[in-house]
N, C-alpha and C positions, 0 to 999 in steps of 0.2 A: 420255585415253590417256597423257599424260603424267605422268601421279599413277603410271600403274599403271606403267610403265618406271623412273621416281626409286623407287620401292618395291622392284623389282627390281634394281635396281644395289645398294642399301643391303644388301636381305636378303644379294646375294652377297659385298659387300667384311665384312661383319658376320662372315660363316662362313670364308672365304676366311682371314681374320687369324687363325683357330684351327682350321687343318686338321687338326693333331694332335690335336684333344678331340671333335668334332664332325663326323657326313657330314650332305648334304641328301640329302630324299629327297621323292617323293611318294607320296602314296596311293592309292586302288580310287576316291575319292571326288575326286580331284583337288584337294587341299588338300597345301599343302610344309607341310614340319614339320623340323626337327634334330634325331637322335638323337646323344646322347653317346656316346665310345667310348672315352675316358679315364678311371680309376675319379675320381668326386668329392674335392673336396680339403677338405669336411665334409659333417655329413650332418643338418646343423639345417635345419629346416622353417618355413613361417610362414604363419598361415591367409589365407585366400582368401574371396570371397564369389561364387558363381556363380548369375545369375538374375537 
């Protein structure tokens, strides 16, 4: 339980410092996630591997 509290604290001081770019939120699935709400400041990309 203490993992999952220290992981709570971090995800909110992490969002909290850029209230203005970012809200939290959750889902139907019960998963948090951050959407952004400031336009990006580029729009470079970089691949990923999923699986």
């Amino acid at each position: 339980m203490a993992l999952l509290q220290c992981l709570q604290e971090h995800r909110g001081h992490a969002v909290e410092s850029r209230k203005d770019k970012a809200t939290r939120h959750w889902n139907d699935a019960g998963l948090y996630f951050v959407r952004l709400v400031a336009e990006p400041s580029g729009r470079e990309t970089q691949k990923i591997v999923v699986g």
